[in-house]
N, C-alpha and C positions, 0 to 999 in steps of 0.2 A: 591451510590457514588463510581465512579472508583479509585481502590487505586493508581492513579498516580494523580488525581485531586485531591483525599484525602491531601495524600504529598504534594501537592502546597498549598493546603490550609492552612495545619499546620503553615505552614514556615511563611506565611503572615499571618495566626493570633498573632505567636511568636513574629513576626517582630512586629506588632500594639501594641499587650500588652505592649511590653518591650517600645516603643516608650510613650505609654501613662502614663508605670508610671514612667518611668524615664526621658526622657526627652532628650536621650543621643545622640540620632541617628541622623546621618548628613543628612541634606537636599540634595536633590539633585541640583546640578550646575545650573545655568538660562541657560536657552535654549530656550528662547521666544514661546516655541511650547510644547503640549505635545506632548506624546512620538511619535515615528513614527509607526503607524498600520502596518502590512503584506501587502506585495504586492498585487492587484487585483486580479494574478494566483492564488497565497498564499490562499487568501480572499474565491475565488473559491471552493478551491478545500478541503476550512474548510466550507463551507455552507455544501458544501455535505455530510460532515462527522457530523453535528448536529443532532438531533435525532426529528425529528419534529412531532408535535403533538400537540393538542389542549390545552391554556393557564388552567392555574390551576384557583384557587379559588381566592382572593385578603382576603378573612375570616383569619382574625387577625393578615395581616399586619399592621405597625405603623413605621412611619420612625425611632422611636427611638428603633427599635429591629434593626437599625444599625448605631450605634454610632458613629459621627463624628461633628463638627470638630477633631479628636487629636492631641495632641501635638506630633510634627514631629523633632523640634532642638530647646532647648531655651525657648524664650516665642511662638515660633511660629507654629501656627495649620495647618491643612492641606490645609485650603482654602489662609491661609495667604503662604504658599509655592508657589501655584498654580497662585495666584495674581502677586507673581515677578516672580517666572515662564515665566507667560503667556504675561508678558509688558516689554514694554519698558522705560528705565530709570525711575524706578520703588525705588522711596526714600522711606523708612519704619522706623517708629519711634521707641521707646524704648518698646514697646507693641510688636512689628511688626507690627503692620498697615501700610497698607497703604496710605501714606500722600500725596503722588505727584508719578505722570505717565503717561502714555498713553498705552491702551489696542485696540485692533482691535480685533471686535467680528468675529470668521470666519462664522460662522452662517443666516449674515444679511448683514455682509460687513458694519459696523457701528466702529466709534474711538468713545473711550469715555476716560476720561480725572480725572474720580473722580472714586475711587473705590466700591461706593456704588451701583453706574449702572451696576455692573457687579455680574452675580451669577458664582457659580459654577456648571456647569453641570457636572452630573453623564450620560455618554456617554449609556450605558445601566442604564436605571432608575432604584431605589432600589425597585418600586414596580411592576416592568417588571421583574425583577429581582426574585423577590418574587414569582409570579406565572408559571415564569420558573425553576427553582428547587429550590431555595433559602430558602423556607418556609422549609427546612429541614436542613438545617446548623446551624450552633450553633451563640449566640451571637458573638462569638469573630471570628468566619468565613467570619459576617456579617459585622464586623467591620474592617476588613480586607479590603476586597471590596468596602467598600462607602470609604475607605482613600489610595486607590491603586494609586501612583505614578510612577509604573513601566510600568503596560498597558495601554493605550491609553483610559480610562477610565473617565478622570476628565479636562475638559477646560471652561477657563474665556469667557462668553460670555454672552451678553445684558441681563439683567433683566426679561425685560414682553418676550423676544423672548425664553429663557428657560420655560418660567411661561405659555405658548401657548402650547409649548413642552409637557410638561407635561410629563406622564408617557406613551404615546403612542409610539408605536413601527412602522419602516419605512414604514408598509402599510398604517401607517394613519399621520404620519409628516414624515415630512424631510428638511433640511435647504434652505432657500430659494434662499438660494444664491449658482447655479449653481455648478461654480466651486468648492463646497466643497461638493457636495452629493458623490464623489468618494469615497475623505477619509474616510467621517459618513460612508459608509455602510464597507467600511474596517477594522476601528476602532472597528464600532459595531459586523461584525463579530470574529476580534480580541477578543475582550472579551467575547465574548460569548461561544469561543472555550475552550479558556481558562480554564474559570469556569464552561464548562459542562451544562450549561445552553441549555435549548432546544428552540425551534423557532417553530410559528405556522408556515400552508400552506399559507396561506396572507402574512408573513412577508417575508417567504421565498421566494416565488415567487418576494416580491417588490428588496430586495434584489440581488437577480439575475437578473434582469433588470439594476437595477444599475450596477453593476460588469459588465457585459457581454457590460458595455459602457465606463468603462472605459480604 
């Protein structure tokens, strides 16, 4: 692990612990979008600095070696940030739930109106994640990452269309809705720079096709 990704990581597992057991740390502002990914050049010119090479092992992954939802402000977890986040006119009850809204999936191009329809995707999945280097970070590293609201990592989107998704990576899904394969492969390169995370020759290659169109 490079000790500059080290350093990040610290700071955003600090950041999670403290948030999970206290409870204290401010949500972030609604801004109906997660974050904004790097630009295309940006996007570019982080694929070529990834270190590619063939996916690891998936042997003794388990989603709960990264723990989330956590508590972000209050009663409210990270999926319940990301639900008023990501909607509009988004009413949440004394729980924070959400009780009333409207969400557009950017994924399918679909509005949905009840927040049960809507998951939360992990933009780089935890077990893409996993056999890109992650299988060596510590619990509270892991839990850092499946609750990051700073990188372009976490968006409200359709149900069965994340559940299709899966844990496959851009050479085998991608949203099917047009006008958002730019952002996915910016976002996904975004994160992936980020956390030092490595990319196969397949992914890389789908990748760069995307970028090099946008």
């Amino acid at each position: 692990m490079s000790g500059v990704y080290a350093r990040r990581i610290a700071v955003l597992a600090a950041s999670a612990a403290l948030a999970a057991t206290t409870g204290l740390l401010t949500a972030p502002s609604a801004q109906a979008a997660m974050p904004t990914p790097v630009a295309a050049s940006t996007a570019r010119t982080y694929l070529g600095q990834l270190t590619v090479q063939a996916e690891g092992s998936s042997s003794g992954y388990s989603r709960n070696k990264f723990p989330h939802w956590i508590t972000q402000s209050g009663a409210c977890n990270t999926r319940e940030v990301v639900l008023k986040r990501d909607g509009t006119n988004v009413t949440q009850d004394s729980s924070c739930a959400a009780v009333s809204g409207s969400w557009y999936s950017e994924y399918d191009g679909a509005t949905w109106t009840a927040a049960a329809d809507l998951d939360i995707d992990h933009m780089v999945p935890l077990a893409e994640a996993w056999r890109s280097g992650a299988s060596s970070w510590t619990t509270a590293q892991r839990q850092a990452y499946a609750n990051d609201l700073t990188r372009p990592q976490l968006i409200a989107v359709t149900d069965n269309v994340n559940q299709s998704k899966g844990d496959k990576d851009p050479a085998k899904w991608l949203p099917s809705r047009a006008a958002y394969k730019c952002t996915y492969a910016r976002a996904w390169v975004h994160v992936k720079h980020y956390y030092d995370l490595t990319v196969d020759s397949a992914e890389k290659t789908a990748l760069q096709s995307v970028l090099n169109d946008c």
